[in-house]
Each structure stands twice: as structure tokens, then as C-alpha cells.
N, C-alpha and C positions, 0 to 999 in steps of 0.2 A: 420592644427591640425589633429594630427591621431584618430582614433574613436578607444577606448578600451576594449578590452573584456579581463575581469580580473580573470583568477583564483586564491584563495589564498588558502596556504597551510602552518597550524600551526596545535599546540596542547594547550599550556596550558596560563592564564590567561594576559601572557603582550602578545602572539599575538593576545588574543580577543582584547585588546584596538586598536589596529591597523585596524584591520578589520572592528572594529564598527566605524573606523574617516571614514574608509571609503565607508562604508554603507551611515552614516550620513549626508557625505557630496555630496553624488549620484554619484561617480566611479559605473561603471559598471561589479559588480561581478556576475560574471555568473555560480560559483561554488568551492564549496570548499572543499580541503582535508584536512583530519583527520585523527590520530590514531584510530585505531578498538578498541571497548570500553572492559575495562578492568574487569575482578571479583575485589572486593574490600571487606574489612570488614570482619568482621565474616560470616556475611550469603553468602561470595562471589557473592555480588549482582552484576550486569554488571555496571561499572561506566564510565558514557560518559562527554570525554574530554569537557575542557573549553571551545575551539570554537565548540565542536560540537553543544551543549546546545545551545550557541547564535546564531550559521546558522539556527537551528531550530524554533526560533523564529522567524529570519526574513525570514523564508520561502525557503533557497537558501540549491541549490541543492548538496549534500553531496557527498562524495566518502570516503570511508575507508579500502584501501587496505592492507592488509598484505603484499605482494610483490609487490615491485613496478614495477616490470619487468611483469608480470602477462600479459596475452594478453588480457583477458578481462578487467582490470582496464584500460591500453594502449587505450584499443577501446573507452571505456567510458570516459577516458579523452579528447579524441579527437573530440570526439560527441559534448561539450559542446562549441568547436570554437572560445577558447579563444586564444587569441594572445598577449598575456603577462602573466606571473606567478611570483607573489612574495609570498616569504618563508622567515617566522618568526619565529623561534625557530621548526623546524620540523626535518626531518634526511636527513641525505645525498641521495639524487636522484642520478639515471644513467641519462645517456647522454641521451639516448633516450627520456626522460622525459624533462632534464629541454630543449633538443633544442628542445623541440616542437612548443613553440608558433616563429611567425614571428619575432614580438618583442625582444626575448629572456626570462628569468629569473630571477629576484634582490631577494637577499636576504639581510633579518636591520640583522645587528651585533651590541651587546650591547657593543663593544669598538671601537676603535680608532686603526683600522687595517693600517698593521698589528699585531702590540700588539694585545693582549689576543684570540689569537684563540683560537679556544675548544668550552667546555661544559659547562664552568661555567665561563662566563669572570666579571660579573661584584662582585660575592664574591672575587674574584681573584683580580681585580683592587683596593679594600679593605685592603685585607687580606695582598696585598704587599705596602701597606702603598702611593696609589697614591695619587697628587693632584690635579689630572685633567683626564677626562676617557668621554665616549659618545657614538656618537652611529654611524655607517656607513651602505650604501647603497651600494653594487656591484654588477657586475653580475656573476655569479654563474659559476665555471666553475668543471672540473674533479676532485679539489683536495679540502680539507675542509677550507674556506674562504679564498681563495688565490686571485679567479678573480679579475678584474680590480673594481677599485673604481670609483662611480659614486658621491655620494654628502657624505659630512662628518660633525658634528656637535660637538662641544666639551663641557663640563660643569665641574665647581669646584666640587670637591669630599670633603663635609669639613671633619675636623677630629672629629667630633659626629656621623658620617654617619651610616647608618647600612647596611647591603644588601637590608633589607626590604625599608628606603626609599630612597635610588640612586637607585632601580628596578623601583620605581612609578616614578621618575625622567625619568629614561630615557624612559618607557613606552610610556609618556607623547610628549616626544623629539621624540621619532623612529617613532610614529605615524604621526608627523608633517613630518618629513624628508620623509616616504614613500609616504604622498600627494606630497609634492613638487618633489620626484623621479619620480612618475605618469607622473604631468604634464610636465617636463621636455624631457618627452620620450615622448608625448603625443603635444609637440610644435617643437618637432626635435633641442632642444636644447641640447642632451645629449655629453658630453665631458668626456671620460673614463681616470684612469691614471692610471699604471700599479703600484703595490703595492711595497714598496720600498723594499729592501733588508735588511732587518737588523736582529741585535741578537734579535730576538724577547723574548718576557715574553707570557707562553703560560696558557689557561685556562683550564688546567684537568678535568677531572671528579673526583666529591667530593667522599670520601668515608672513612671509618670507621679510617684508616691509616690517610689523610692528614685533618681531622678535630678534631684528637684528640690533646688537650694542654699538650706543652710541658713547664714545671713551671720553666726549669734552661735555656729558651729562653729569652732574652731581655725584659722589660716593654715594652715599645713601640709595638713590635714585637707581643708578649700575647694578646695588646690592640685591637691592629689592626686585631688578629686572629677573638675575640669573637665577637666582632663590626661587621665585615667583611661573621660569620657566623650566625647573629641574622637575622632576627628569624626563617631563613630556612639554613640547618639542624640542626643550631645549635653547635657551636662550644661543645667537653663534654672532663670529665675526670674520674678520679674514688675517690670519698673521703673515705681515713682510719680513721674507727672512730669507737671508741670501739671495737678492734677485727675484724669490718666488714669489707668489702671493698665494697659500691654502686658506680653505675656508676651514674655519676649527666652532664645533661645538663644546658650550662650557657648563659644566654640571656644580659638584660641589665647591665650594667656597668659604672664603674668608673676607673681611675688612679689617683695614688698618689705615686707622684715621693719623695724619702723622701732614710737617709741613716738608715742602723739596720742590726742585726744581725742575724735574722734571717734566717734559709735555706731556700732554696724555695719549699714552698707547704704547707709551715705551714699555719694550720689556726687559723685566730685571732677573736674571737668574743669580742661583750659587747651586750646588751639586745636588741639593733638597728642594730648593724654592722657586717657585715659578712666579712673579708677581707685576702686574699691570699698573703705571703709574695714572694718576688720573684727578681731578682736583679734590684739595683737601685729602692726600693718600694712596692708599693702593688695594687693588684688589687682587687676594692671594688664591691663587687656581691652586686645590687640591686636586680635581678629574676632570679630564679632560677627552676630547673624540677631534683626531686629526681627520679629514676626508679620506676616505678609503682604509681608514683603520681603524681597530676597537677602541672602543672607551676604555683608559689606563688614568693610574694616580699618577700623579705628579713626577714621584722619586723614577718612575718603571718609565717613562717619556724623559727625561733628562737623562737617564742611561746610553738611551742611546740615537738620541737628537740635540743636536746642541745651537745657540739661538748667538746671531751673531752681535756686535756692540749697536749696530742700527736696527736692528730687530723692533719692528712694532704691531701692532694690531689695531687696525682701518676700522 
């Protein structure tokens, strides 16, 4: 059995679960890196990342470089004499970095490589309507999650899912998988296998373009968007209504496959139901976020907004 000295290297709350199985469970973490803490808010107060908050609890020794190449972070990394490094959601490292420890460096991916590489795989394993998605262990090499796979795990994605709970899903899963990758490397059992070749389906970076709804897209397709981006960022649109145009973010939902004449984007109400016409059906808004106001259900927004007979959403 090999003796471990463990750096980990994350940023935001699904690599704190990982870190803290492994705290929990007494791996031997010798030091942790983090993003350098950000202004936030109005009063741009400095806000320190998710595992940074929890290394500082349990005591363990921080690093937060700006450059990774930097010779004194380099120095300081090296001080702490770890001989393995696993990376959960952090940025891509030079060479110099991840071949430092003996061991090498694994980094959990939130799918089922190589499907969903990128920056947002598991909205993306959603969003493209999967039935099955997980989470892998590799090691790390020069290009972004290409290296060789170490262990892999797979789970049903049902079709109620949202990002928000297949994220606590596989949080849950990648933290088990990075114990059993530990000990694996840590009993000299590890068997690597080289990532297969195929057309992959990749995981972009979300942004204002691919989360906005498109209403003359498929029911299915719509369903799976706003599921796919609840409750983080949020799939949005802009509702025409009385002259205005607001931009509206859209959270939970419904589908109701049904035939009508409707074009798509009209909106339909009654004193309960908020519902978007669109081919093949409708999609029925439970929660909703108008610009410049909280996120409300349905009934609490039709109290006291009402949506005129041309009302639609662009």
C-alpha cells in the first residue's frame, strides 16, 4: 500500500463534497488550491470560493494563485510534498503542475467520457435530452479531459430531472468514485484505458446565446432546455405584453403534449395557469423570475400581473 499525500485542487460547492468525503474519511490532505477570492456585490466585498471556506475550517493549508506558472506558487506547491493531486472542477494546469506529484494527477468529470467534455456537462447531458450520464476519474494530461480513464460510474437521468438535482446526484457519486480512485492508486491496483474515439457531444460554456428559448423548437427539446437549466442559470426569454418586452427567467415546469392552433409563444392564462403554446403543446410555467423581481409561483405572479390576449414570448 502506497502512503498518500494529497493535494486537492477545486473551486466551487460539488468539489467541496469531495473534499470533505475526503477529509471525513481520513485521506491525507496536505493542502489545498483555490481560486483567488473575488469582489462581489455591491459593496465589492472580496468573496472566498466554496472550498476555500471549508479548507479554512478544517484547518488545511491554502494556496490561491493567480498564475499557475508563477515560481513562487511552483515553490509552494512543492513545499507541501504531496504525491498525488486530484482536480474537481478547477482550470486547466500546465504540465509542470499536474507532473509534479510521483503519483500523477486525476481529475472526477461530471459525465461519462468522452461525451460531455467542457464546462458544463452535466446542464448539457440534460439539455440534450440524455437517459443515462455519470461521472469519471482520469488522469490529467496536456489537453482538456482527454487523458486515460481510470474508474467510471454511470446513473439514470430521469426525465423530471433538473440540473439542480443530477448536480447533488453525481456530487454524491464523484465523491465515492474519488475515494475508491484513491485507494486504487494507493493498493497498485490502477488499470488506465485510453479514451475511445468517437463523435463526441461536447459541454460549452453556458451563456446568454445558448440559454436563451427558442419557442418554434420542439416540446420535448423546450422541455429538456428549461429542466436542463433550473435552477442555475436558468433557462430565459423576453415576454411581449402590453407594448413592453421583459426579459423573464424560467425555472420549474410542466409539458402538455396536446394539438391547437396556436403559434408558438402565445401566452395562455386562467387565474391558476400560466401556459406557452409551442409545436405539438404547451409548456406550463409553475416558477417564474420577471427582471427586477423575485422568483414567484405561478398563482403569486397572476395575482397580480395580468397577460394581455396578444401576449407572447420572443
Amino acid at each position: 500500500m502506497k502512503d498518500l499525500s494529497i493535494v486537492f485542487m477545486g473551486t466551487p460547492d460539488f468539489a467541496v463534497a469531495i473534499l470533505k468525503h475526503l477529509v471525513d474519511n481520513n485521506y491525507n490532505v496536505v493542502g489545498v488550491i483555490t481560486a483567488p477570492d473575488k469582489p462581489a456585490g455591491r459593496g465589492r466585498k472580496l468573496n472566498e470560493s466554496a472550498v476555500k471556506k471549508y479548507a479554512l475550517q478544517e484547518n488545511l493549508p491554502i494556496l490561491q494563485p493567480t498564475n499557475l506558472k508563477n515560481e513562487t506558487f511552483l515553490k509552494d506547491l512543492k513545499s507541501l510534498n504531496a504525491n498525488l493531486q486530484i482536480v474537481v472542477a478547477f482550470r486547466m494546469l500546465p504540465k509542470v503542475v499536474w507532473q509534479m506529484p510521483k503519483h500523477g494527477t486525476f481529475n472526477l468529470h461530471a459525465s461519462l467520457l468522452p461525451e460531455y467534455r467542457g464546462a458544463a456537462p452535466i446542464h448539457w447531458a440534460i439539455i440534450n435530452g440524455e437517459t443515462k450520464t455519470g461521472v469519471t476519474t482520469f488522469f490529467i494530461d496536456d489537453k482538456i479531459d482527454t487523458g486515460e480513464i481510470i474508474l467510471q460510474e454511470a446513473i439514470p437521468v430521469l426525465n423530471t430531472e433538473t440540473v439542480g438535482t443530477l448536480h447533488d446526484k453525481l456530487m454524491d457519486l464523484g465523491a465515492k468514485l474519488v475515494a475508491k480512485t484513491v485507494d486504487y492508486i494507493s493498493n497498485n491496483e490502477i488499470k488506465t484505458e485510453k479514451q475511445p474515439v468517437l463523435e463526441q457531444k461536447s459541454a460549452p460554456k453556458l451563456n446568454p446565446e445558448n440559454t436563451k428559448i427558442d419557442w418554434f423548437d420542439s416540446l420535448e427539446n423546450i422541455y429538456n432546455k428549461i429542466r436542463g437549466l433550473n435552477p442555475f442559470p436558468a433557462a430565459w426569454t423576453i415576454i411581449y405584453n402590453n407594448g413592453e418586452e421583459i426579459t423573464a427567467k424560467l425555472y420549474a415546469i410542466k409539458k402538455e403534449t396536446t394539438m391547437h392552433n396556436n403559434k408558438p409563444g402565445k401566452i395562455i392564462t386562467t387565474k391558476k395557469e400560466l401556459k406557452v403554446a409551442v409545436k405539438q403543446g404547451y409548456i406550463i410555467i409553475d416558477e417564474i423570475k420577471l427582471s427586477g423581481k423575485k422568483k414567484m409561483d405561478t398563482k403569486s405572479l397572476l395575482n397580480g400581473y395580468s397577460f394581455s390576449e396578444e401576449a407572447k414570448m420572443l
